[in-house]
N, CA and C atoms as a LAMMPS dump frame, in Angstrom:
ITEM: TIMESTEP
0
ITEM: NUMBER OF ATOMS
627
ITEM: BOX BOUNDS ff ff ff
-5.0000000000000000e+02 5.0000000000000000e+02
-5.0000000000000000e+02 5.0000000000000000e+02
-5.0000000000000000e+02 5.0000000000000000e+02
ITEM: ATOMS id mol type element x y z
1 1 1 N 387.779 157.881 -453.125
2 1 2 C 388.865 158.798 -452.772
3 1 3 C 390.154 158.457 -453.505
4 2 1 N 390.641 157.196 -453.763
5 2 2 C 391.388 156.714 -454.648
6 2 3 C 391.742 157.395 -456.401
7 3 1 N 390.509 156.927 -456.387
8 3 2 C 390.317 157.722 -457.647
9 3 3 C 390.478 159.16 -457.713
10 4 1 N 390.321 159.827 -456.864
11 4 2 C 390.196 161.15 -457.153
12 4 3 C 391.516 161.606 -456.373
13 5 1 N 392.621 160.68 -456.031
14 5 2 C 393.665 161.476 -455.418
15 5 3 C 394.83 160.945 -457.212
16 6 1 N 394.06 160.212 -458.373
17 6 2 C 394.797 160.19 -459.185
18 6 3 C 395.466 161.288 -460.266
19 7 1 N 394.293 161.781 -460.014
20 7 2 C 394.628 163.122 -460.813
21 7 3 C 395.356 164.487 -460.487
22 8 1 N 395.615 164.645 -458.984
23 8 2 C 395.894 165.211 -458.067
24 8 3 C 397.542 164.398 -458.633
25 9 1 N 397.559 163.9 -457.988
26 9 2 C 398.884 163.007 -458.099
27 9 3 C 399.567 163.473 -459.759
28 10 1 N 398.909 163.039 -461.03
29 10 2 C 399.283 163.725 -462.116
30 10 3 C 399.626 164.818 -462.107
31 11 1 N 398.946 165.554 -461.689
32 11 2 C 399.183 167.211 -461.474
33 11 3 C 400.962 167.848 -461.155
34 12 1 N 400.747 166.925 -459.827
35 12 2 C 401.97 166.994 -459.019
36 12 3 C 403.572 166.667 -459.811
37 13 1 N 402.813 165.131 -460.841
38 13 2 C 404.003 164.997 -460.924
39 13 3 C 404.36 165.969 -462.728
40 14 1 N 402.833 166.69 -463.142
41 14 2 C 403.882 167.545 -464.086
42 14 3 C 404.559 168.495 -463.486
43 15 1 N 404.318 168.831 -462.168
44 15 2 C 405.094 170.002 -461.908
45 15 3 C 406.154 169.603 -461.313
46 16 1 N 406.23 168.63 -460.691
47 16 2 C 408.146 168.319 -460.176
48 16 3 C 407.733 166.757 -459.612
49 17 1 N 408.833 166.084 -460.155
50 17 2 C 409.181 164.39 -459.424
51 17 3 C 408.952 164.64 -458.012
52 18 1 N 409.764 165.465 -457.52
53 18 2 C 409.941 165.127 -456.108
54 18 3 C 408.355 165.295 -455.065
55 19 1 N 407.589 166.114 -455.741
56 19 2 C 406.085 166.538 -454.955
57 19 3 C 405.434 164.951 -455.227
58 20 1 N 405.698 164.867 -456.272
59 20 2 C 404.882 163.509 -457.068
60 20 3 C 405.251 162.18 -455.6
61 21 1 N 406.204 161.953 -455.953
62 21 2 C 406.842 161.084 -455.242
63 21 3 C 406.848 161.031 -453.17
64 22 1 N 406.514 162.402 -453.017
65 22 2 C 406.378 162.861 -452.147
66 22 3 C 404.869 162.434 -451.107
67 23 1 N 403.943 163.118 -452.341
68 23 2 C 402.135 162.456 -452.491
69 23 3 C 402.169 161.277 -452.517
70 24 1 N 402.807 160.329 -452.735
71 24 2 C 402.263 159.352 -453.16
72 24 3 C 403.065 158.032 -451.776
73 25 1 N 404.193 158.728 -451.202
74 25 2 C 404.99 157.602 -450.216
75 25 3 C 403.612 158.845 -449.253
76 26 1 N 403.198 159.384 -448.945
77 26 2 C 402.245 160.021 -447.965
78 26 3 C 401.049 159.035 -447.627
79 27 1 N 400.608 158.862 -449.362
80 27 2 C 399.197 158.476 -449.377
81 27 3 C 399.512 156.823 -449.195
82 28 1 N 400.326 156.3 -449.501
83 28 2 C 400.685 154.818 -449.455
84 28 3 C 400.569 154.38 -447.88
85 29 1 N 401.707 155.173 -447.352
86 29 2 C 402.812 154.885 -445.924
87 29 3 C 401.629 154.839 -444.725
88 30 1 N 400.38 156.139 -444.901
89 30 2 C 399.799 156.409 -443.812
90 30 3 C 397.939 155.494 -444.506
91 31 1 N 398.291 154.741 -445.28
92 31 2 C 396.962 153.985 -445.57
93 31 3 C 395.868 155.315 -445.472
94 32 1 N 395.796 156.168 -446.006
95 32 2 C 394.521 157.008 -446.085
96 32 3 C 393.345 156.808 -447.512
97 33 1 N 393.939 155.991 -448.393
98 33 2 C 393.248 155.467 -449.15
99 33 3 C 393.755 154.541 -450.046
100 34 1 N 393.345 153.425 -450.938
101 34 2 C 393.299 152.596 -451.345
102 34 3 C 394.218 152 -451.025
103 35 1 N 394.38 150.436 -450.756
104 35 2 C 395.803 150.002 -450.753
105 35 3 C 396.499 149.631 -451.795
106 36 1 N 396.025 149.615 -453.043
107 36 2 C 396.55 150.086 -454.483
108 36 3 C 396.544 151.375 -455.012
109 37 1 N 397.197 152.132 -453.829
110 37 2 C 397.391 153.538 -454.227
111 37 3 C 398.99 153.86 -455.221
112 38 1 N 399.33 152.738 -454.743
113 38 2 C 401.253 152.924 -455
114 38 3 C 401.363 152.424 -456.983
115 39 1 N 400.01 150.921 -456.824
116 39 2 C 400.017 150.967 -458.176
117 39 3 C 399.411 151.709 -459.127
118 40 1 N 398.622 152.539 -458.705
119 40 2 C 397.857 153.528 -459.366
120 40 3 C 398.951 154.371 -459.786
121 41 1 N 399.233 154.988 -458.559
122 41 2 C 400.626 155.883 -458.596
123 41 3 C 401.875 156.112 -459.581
124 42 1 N 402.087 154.753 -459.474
125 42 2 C 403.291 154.102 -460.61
126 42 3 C 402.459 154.156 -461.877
127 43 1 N 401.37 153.864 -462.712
128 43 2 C 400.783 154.003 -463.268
129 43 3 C 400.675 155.251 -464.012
130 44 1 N 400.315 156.62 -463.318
131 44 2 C 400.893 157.704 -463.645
132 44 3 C 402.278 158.404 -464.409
133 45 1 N 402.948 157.482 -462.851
134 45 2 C 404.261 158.094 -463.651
135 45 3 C 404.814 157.649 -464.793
136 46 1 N 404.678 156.282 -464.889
137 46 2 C 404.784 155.372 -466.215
138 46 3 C 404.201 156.503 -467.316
139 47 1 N 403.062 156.878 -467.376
140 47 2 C 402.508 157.867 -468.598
141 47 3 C 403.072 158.994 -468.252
142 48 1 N 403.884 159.655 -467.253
143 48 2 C 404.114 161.168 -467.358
144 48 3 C 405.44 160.976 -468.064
145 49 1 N 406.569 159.938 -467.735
146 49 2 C 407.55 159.809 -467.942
147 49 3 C 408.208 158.81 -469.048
148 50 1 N 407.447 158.547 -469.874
149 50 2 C 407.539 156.924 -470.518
150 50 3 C 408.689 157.185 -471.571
151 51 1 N 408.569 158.542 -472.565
152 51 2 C 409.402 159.344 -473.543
153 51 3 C 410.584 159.292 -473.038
154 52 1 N 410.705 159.645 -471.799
155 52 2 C 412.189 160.119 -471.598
156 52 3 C 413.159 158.697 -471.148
157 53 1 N 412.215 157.509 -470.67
158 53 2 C 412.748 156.479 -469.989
159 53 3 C 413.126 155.329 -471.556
160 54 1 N 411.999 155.995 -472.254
161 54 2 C 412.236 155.556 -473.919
162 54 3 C 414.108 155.67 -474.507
163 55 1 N 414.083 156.958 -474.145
164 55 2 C 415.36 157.738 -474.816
165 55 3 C 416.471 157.085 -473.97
166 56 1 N 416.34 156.919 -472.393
167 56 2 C 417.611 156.498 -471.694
168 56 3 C 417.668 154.779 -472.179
169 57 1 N 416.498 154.195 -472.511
170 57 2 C 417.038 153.006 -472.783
171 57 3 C 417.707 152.178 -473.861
172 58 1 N 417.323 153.087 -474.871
173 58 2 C 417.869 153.051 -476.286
174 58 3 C 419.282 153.71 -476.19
175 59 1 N 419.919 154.145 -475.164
176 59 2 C 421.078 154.503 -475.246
177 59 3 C 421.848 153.521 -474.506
178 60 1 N 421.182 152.65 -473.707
179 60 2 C 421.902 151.556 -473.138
180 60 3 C 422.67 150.862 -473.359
181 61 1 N 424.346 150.223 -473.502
182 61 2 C 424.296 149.293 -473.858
183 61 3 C 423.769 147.611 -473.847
184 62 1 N 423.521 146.693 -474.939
185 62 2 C 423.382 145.673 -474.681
186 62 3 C 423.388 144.999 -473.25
187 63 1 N 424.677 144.893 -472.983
188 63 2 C 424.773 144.075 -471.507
189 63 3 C 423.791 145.013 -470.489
190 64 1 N 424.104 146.181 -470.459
191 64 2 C 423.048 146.851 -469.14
192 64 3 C 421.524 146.512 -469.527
193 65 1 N 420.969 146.294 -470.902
194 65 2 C 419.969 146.082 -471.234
195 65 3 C 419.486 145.12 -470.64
196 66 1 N 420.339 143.738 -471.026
197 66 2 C 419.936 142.452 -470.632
198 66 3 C 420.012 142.098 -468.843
199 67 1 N 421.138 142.651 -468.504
200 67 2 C 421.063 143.162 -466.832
201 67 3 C 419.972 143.615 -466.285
202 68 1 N 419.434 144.519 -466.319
203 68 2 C 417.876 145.475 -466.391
204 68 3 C 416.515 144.594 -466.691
205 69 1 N 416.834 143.546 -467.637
206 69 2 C 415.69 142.653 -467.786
207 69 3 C 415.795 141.312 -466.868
208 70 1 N 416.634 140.892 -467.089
209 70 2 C 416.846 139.705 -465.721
210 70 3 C 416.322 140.568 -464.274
211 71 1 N 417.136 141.133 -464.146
212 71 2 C 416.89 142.335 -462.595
213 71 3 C 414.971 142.259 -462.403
214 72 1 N 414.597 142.841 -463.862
215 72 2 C 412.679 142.993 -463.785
216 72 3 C 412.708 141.455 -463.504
217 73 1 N 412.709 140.337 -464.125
218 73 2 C 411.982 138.957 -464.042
219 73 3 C 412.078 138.787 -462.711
220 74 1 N 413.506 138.094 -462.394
221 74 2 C 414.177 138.238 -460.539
222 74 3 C 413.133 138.736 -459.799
223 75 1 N 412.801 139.972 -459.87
224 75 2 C 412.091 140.976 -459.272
225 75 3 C 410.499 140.5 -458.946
226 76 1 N 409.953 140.726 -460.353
227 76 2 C 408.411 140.141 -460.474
228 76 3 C 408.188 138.509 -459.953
229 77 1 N 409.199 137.759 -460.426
230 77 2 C 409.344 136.551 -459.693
231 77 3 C 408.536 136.316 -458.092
232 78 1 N 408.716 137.229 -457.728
233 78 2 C 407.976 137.583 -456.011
234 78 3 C 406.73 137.499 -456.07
235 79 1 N 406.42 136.999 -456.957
236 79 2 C 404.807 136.64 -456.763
237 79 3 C 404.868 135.079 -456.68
238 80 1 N 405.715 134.874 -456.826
239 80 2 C 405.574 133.216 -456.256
240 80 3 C 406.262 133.246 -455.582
241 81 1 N 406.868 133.467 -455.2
242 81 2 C 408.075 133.457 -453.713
243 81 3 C 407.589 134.019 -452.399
244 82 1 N 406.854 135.29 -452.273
245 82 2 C 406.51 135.732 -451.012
246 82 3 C 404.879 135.438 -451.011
247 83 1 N 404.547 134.458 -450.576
248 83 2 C 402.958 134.285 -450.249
249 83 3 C 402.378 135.363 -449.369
250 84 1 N 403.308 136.294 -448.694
251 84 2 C 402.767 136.856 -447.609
252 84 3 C 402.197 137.889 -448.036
253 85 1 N 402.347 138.05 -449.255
254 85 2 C 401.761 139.196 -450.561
255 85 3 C 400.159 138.904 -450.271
256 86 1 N 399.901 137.707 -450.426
257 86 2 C 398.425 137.797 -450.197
258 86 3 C 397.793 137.101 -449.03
259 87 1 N 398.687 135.919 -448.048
260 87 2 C 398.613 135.111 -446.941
261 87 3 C 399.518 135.736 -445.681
262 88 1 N 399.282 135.43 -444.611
263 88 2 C 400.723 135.217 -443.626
264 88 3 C 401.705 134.523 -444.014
265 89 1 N 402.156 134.309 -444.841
266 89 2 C 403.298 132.856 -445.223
267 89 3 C 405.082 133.38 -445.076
268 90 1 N 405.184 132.943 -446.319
269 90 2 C 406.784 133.13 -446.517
270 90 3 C 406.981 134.854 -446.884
271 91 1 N 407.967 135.651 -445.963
272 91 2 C 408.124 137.092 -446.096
273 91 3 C 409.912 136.977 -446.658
274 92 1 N 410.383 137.933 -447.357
275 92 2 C 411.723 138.104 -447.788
276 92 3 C 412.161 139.15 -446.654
277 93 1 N 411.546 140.435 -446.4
278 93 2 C 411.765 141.293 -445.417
279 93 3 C 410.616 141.575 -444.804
280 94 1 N 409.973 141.871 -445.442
281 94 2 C 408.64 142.392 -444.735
282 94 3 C 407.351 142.81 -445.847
283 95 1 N 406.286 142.333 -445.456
284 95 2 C 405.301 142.558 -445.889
285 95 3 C 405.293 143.973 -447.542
286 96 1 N 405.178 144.764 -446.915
287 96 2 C 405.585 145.954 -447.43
288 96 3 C 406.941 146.099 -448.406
289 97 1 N 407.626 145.982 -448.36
290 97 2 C 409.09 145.558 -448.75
291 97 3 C 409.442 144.842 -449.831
292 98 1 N 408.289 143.969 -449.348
293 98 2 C 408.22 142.564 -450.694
294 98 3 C 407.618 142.793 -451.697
295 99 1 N 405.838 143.553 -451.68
296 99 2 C 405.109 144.407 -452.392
297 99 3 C 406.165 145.125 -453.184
298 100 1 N 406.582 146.178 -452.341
299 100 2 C 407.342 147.275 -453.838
300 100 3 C 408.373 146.376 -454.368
301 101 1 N 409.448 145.169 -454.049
302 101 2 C 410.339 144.86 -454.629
303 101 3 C 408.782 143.974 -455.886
304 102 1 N 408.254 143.26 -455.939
305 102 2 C 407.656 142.787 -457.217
306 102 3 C 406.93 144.385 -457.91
307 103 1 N 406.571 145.033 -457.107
308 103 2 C 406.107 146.362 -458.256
309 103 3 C 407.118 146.619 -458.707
310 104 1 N 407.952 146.758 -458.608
311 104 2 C 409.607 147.254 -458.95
312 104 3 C 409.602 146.771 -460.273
313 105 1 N 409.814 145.045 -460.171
314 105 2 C 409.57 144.488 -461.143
315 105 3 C 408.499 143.868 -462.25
316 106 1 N 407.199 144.543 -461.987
317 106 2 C 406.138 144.5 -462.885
318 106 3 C 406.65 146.616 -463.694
319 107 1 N 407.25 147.142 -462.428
320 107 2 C 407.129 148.836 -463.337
321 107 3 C 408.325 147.884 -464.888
322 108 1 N 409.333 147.893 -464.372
323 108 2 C 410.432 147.493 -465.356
324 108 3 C 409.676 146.723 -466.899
325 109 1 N 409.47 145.971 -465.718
326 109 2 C 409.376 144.725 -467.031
327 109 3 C 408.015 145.303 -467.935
328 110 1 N 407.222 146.197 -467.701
329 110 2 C 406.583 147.042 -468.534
330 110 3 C 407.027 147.861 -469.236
331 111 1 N 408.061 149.213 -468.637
332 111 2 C 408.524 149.876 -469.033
333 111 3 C 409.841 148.961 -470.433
334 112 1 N 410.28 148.137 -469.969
335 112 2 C 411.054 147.508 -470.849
336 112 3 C 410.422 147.057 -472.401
337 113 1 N 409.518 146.36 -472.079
338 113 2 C 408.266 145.871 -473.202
339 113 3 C 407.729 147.335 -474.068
340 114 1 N 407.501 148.56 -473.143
341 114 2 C 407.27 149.843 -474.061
342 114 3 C 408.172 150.502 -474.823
343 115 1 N 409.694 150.16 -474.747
344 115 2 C 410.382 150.924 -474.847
345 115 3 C 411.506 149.968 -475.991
346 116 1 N 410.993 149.229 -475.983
347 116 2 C 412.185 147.714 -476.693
348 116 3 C 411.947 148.2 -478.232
349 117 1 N 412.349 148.26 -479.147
350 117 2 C 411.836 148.042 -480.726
351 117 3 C 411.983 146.916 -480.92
352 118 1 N 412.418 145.735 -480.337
353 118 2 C 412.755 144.505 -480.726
354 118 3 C 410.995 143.623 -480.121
355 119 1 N 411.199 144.162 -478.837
356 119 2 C 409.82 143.302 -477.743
357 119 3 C 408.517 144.25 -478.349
358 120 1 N 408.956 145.311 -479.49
359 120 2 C 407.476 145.896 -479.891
360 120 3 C 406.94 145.077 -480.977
361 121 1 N 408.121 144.659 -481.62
362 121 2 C 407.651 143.55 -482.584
363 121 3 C 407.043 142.39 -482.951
364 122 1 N 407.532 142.422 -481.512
365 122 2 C 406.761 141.115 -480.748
366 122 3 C 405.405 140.933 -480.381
367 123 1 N 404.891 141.887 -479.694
368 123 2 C 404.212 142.689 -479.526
369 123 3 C 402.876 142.78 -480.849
370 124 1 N 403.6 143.384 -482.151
371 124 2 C 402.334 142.962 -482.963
372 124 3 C 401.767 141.651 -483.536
373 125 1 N 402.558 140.451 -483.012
374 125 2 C 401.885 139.123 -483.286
375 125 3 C 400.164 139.163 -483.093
376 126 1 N 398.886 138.806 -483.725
377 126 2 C 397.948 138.479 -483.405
378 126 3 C 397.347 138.221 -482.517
379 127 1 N 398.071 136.984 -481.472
380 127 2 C 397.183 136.637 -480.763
381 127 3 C 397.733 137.556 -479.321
382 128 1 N 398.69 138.359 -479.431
383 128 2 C 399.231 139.267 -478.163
384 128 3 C 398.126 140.993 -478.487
385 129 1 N 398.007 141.133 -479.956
386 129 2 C 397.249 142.048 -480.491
387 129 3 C 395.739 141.793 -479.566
388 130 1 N 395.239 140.735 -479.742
389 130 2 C 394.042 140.353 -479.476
390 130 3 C 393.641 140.693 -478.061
391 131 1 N 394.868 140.367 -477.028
392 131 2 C 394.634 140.08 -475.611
393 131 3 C 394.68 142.119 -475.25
394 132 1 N 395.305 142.709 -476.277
395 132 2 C 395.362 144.421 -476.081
396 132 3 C 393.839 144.548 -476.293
397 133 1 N 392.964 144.256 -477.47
398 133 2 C 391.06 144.289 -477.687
399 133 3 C 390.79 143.502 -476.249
400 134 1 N 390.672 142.708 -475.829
401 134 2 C 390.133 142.396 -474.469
402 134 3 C 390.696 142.676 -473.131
403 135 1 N 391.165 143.7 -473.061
404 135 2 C 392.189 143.777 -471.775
405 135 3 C 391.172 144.775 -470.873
406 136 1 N 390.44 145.303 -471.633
407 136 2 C 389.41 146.022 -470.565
408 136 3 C 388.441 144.661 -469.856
409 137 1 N 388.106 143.816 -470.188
410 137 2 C 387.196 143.075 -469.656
411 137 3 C 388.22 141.905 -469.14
412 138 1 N 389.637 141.752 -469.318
413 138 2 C 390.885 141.104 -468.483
414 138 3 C 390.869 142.385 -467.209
415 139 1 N 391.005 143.239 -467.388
416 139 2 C 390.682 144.378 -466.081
417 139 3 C 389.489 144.226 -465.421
418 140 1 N 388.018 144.152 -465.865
419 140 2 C 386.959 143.96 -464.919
420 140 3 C 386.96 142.824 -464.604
421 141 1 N 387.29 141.395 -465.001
422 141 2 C 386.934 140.418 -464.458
423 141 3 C 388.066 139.563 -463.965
424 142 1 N 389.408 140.029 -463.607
425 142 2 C 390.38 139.342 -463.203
426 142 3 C 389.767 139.448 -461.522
427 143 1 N 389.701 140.285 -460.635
428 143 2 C 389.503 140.424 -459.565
429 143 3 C 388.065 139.531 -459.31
430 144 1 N 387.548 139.2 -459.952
431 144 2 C 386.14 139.018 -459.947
432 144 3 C 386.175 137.233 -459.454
433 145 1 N 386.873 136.89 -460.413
434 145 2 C 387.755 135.546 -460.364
435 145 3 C 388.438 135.339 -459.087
436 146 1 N 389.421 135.758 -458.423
437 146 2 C 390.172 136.049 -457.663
438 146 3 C 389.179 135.744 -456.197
439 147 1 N 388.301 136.477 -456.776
440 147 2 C 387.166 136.616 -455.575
441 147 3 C 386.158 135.594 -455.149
442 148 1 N 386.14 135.311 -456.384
443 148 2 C 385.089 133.482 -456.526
444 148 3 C 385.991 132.564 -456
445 149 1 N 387.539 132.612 -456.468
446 149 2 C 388.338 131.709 -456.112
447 149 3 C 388.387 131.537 -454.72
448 150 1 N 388.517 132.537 -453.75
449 150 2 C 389.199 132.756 -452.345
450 150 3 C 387.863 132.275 -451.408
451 151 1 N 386.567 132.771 -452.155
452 151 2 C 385.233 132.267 -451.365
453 151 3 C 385.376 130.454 -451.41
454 152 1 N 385.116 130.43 -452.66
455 152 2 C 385.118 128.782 -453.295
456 152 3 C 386.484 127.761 -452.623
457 153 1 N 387.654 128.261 -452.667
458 153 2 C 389.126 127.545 -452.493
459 153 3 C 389.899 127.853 -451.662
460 154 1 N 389.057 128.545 -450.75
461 154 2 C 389.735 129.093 -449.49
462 154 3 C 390.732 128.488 -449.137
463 155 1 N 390.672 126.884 -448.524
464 155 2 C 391.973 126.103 -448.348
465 155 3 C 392.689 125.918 -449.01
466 156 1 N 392.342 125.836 -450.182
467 156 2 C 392.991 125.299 -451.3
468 156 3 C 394.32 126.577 -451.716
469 157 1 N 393.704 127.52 -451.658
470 157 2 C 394.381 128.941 -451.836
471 157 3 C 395.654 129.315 -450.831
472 158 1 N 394.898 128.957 -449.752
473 158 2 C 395.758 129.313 -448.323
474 158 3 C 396.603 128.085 -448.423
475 159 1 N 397.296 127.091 -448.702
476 159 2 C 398.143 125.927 -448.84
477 159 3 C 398.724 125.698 -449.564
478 160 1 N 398.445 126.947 -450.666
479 160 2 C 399.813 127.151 -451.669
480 160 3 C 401.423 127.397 -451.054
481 161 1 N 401.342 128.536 -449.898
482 161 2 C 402.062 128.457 -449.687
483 161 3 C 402.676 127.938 -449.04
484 162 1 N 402.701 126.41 -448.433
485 162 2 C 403.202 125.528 -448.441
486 162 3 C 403.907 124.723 -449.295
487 163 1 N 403.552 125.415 -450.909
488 163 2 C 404.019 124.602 -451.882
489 163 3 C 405.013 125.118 -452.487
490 164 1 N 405.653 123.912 -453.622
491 164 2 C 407.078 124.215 -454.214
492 164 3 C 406.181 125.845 -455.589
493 165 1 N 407.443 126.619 -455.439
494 165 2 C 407.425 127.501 -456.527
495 165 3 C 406.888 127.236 -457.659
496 166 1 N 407.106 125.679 -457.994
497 166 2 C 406.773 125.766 -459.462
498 166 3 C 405.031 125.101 -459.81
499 167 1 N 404.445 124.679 -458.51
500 167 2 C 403.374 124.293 -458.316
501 167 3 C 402.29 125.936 -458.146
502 168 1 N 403.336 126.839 -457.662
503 168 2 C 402.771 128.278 -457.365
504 168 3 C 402.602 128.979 -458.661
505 169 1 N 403.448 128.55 -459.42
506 169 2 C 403.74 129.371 -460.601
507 169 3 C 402.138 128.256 -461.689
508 170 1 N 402.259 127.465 -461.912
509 170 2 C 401.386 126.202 -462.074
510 170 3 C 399.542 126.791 -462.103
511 171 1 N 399.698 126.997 -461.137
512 171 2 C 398.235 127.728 -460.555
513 171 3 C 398.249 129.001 -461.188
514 172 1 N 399.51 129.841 -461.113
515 172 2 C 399.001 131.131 -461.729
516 172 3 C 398.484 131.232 -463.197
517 173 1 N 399.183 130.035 -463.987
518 173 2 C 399.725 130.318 -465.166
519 173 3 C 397.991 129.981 -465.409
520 174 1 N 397.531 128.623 -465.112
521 174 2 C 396.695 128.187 -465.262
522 174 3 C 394.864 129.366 -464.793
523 175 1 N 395.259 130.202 -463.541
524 175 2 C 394.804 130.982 -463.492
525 175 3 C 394.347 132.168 -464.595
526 176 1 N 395.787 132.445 -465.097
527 176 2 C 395.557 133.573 -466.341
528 176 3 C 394.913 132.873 -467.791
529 177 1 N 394.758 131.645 -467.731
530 177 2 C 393.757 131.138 -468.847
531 177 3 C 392.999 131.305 -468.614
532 178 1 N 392.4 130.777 -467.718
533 178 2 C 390.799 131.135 -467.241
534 178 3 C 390.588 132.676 -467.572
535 179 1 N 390.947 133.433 -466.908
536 179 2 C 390.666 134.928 -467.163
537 179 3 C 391.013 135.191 -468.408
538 180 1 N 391.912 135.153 -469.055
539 180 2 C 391.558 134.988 -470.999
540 180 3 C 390.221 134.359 -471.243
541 181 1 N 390.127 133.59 -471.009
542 181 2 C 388.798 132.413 -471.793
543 181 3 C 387.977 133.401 -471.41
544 182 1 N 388.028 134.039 -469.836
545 182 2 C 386.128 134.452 -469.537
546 182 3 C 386.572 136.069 -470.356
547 183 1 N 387.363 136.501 -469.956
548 183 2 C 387.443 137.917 -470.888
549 183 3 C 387.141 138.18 -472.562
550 184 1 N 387.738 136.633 -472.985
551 184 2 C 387.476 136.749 -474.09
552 184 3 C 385.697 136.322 -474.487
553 185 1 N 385.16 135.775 -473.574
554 185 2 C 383.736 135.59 -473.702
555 185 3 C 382.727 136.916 -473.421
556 186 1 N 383.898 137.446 -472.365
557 186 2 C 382.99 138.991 -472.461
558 186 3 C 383.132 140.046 -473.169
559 187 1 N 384.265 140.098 -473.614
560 187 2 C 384.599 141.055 -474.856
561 187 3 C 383.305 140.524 -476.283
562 188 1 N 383.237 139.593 -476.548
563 188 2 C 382.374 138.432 -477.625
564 188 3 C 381.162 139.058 -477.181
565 189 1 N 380.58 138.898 -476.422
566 189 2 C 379.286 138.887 -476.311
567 189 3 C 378.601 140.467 -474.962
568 190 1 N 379.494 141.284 -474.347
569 190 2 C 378.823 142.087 -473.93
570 190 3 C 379.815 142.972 -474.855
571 191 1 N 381.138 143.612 -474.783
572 191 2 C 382.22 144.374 -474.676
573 191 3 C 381.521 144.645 -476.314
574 192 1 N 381.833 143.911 -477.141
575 192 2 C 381.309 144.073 -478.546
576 192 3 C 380.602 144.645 -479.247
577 193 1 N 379.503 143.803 -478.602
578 193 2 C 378.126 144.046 -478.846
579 193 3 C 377.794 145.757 -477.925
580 194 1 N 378.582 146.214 -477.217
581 194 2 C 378.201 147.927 -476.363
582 194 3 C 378.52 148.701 -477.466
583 195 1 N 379.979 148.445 -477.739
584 195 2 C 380.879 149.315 -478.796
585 195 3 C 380.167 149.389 -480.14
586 196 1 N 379.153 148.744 -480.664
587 196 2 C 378.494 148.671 -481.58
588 196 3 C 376.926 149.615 -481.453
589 197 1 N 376.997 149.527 -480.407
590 197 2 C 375.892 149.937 -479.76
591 197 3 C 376.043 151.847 -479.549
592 198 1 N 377.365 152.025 -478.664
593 198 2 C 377.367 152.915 -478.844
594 198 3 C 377.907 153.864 -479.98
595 199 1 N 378.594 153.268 -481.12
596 199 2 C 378.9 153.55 -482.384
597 199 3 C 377.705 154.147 -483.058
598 200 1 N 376.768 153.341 -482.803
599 200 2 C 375.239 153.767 -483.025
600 200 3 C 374.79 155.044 -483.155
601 201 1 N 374.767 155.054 -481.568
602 201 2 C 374.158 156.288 -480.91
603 201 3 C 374.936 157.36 -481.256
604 202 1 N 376.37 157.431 -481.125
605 202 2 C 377.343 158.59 -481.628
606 202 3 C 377.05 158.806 -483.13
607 203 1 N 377.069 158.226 -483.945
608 203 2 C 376.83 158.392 -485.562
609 203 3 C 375.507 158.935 -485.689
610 204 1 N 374.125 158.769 -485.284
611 204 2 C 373.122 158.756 -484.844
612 204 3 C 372.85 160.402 -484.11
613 205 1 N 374.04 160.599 -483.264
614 205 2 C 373.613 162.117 -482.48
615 205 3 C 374.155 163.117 -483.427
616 206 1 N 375.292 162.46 -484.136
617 206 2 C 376.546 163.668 -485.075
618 206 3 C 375.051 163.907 -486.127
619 207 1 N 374.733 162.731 -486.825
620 207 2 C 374.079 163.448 -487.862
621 207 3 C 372.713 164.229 -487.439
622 208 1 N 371.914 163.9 -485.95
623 208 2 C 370.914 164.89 -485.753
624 208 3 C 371.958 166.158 -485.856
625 209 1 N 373.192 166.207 -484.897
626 209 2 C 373.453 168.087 -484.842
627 209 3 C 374.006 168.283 -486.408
């Protein structure tokens, strides 16, 4: 149902922000489906709106620029600060509250990175190029991880938040290697080897028709 209230949601928001925005605090607020409905959501609008958020930021000055990017880090920062994101632990306001203030700052600090000519440059370094070729199999197998972890490290997981920030941050960082290493093993050896596969079959059907 998730899935299929995404496109619905697109719809909405080519025809006006406010319906968009409307659908989507509905489908969030009253839990009728996914509880990553809000990031799906944002997701959307990010692609309906990305051009125009392009144009307001390039008109920025400097200082509001650099304001706007501290503001995203600050923001996203809340993934080590409110454990209650994924535990009962430490809350800033409330459960809910805390969620959109770090989406807040994962929308930004994306939208910032799309929209930078300076952070696009950046951007085409190699080994950031590389992690864009494996990011579909960084998408199937981050949760997957996550999931082995919480079965496997249950305590271990739940007693973070007891810990200092930078021991939180420590684990994550160390976390997102792992999921590089295995993504990049599945991109190597399944992800690869499909795309070759189905390159095949498409070249293969064009020249039967």
């Amino acid at each position: 149902l998730g899935g299929a209230a995404i496109p619905i949601m697109a719809y909405a928001g080519r025809k006006h922000l406010l319906i968009f925005v409307a659908i989507l605090g509905v489908l969030k607020w009253t839990n009728w489906l996914s509880t990553y409905i809000l990031e799906f959501g944002v997701g959307v609008l990010l692609f309906l709106y990305l051009e125009k958020f392009k144009v307001f930021w390039n008109k920025l000055p400097l200082f509001s620029s650099i304001l706007i990017g501290l503001l995203a880090l600050v923001a996203y920062s809340g993934c080590f600060l409110f454990p209650s994101l994924f535990t009962n632990g430490v809350t800033l306001v409330n459960t809910r509250i805390d969620r959109l203030i770090v989406v807040a700052g994962c929308i930004l600090t994306f939208m910032i990175l799309l929209s930078s000519n300076r952070l696009q440059r950046l951007l085409e370094y190699a080994p950031l190029v590389y992690i864009g070729k494996i990011c579909f199999s960084i998408y199937l197998l981050h949760q997957l991880l996550i999931f082995i972890a919480w079965r496997l490290l249950t305590e271990s997981m739940q007693s973070l938040q007891d810990q200092s920030v930078w021991l939180v941050m420590l684990v994550y960082l160390g976390f997102v290697g792992l999921v590089l290493l295995f993504s990049h093993w599945g991109y190597q050896l399944v992800e690869k080897p499909m795309i070759k596969v189905g390159k095949f079959f498409t070249g293969r059907k064009q020249i039967l028709m």
